[in-house]
PLY file of the C-alpha trace (Angstrom):
ply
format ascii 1.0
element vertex 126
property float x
property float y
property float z
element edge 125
property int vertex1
property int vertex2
end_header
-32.87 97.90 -59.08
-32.67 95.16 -56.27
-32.79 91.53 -57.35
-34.08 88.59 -55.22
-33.13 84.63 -56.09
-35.96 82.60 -55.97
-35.62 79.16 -55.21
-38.33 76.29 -54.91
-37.79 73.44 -53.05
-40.18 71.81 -55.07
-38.68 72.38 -58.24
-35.27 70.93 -59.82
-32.42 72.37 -58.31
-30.16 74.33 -60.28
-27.56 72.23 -62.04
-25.49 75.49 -63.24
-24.43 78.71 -62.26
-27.98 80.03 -62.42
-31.04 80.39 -59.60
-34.27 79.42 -60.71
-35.73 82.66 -60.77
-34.37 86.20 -60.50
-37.14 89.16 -58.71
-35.91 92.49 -60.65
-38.34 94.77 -59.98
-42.30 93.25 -60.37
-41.16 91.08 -62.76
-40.07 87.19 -62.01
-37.62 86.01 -64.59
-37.84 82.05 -64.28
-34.89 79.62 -65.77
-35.68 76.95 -68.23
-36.84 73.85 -66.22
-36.23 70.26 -67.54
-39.17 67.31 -67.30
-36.86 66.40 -63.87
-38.16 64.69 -60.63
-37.04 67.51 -58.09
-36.65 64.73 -55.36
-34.40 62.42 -57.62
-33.15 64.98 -60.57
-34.08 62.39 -62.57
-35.56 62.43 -65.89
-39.31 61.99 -65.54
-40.86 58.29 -66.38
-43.75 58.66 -69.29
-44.16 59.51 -72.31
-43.59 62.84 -74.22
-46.84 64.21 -72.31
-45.50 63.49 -69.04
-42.56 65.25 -70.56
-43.93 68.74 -71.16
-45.95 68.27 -68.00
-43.54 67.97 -65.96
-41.52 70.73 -67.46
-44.70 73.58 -66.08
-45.08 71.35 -62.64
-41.90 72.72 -62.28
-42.35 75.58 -63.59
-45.25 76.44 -61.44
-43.49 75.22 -58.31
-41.05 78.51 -58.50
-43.90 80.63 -59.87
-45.72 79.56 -56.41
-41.75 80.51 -54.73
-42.28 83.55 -55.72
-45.79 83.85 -54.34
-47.45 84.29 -58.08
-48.53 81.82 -60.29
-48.06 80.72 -64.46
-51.08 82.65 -64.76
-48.68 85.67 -63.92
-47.55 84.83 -67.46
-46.79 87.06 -70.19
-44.22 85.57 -72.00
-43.20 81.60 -72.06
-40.24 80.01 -74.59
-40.45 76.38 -75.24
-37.05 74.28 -76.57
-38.21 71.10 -78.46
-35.61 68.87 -79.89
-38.04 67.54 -82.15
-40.88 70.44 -83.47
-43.47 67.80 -84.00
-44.04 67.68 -80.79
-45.32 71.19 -80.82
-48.98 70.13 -80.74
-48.85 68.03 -77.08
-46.90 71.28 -76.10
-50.14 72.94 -76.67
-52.63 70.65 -75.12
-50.21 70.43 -72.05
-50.47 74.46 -72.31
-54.02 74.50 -72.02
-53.80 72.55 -68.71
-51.90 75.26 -66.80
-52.60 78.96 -68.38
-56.22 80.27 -69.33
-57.04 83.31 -71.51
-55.75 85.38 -72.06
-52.51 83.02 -73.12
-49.14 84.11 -72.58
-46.96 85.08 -75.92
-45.04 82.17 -76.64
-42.21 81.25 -79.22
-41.40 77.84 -79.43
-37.39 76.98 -80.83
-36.33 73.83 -82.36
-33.21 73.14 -80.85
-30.36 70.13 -81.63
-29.83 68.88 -78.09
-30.91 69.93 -74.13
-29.23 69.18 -71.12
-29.52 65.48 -69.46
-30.88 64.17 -72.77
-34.41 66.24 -72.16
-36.77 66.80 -75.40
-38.29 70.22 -73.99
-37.35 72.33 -71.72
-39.51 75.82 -70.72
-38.51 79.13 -69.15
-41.22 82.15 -68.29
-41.25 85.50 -67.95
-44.07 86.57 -65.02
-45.90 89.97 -64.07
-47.78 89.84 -60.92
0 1
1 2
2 3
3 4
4 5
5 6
6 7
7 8
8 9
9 10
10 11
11 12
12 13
13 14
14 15
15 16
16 17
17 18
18 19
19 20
20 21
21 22
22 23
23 24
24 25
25 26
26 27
27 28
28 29
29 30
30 31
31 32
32 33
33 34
34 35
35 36
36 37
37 38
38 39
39 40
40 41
41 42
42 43
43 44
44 45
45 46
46 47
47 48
48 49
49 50
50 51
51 52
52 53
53 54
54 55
55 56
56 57
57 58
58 59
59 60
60 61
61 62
62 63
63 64
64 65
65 66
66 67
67 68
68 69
69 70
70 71
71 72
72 73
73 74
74 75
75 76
76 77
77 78
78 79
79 80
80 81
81 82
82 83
83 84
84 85
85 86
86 87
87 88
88 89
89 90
90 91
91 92
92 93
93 94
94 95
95 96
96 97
97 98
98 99
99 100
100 101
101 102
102 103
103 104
104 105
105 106
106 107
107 108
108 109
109 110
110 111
111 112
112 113
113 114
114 115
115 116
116 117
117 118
118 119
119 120
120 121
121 122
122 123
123 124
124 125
């Protein structure tokens, strides 16, 4: 099977030994994105909202990289250092997939990289 890195200009640039996305096959395998500013790879300003949305802005600037889109979707997992957050995870959701939803599992974890509170990978079949 051949695989293709995908990599957005308008999205965070990696800060690891990773690409953004991997092509393997139809699928698009997209890495967890942080709530960072591609042009400063800064932490985002705002509040937990601005947080989450930032996370799928990024998220959907690879999907578009890979000429699809989140509502390719059919599998997204959310990190939350702190679980109640769960619910603006959920009306952030709603502002960037439609029905039918992607599955979704959503892990509380003890610490991200850069200090974020969420971070978001996705799993995509155009």
């Amino acid at each position: 099977m051949v695989r293709q890195a995908i990599n957005s200009q308008n999205a965070p640039a990696a800060i690891g030994t990773y690409s953004q996305a991997i092509r393997a096959g139809d699928a698009v395998y997209l890495s967890g994105q942080l709530p960072l500013d591609p042009a400063t790879g800064q932490l985002v300003e705002g509040d937990m909202r601005a947080h989450v949305r930032q996370v799928f802005i990024n998220l959907a600037a690879v999907a578009a990289e890979a000429c699809t889109s989140l509502d390719s979707a059919v599998k997204v997992t959310v990190y939350l250092t702190d679980l109640s957050h769960f619910g603006i995870v959920n009306e952030v959701m709603a502002e960037f997939f439609t029905q039918p939803y992607p599955a979704r599992a959503a892990i509380g974890v003890a610490s991200l990289p850069r200090g974020a509170a969420v971070e978001a990978d996705a799993i995509l079949v155009p």
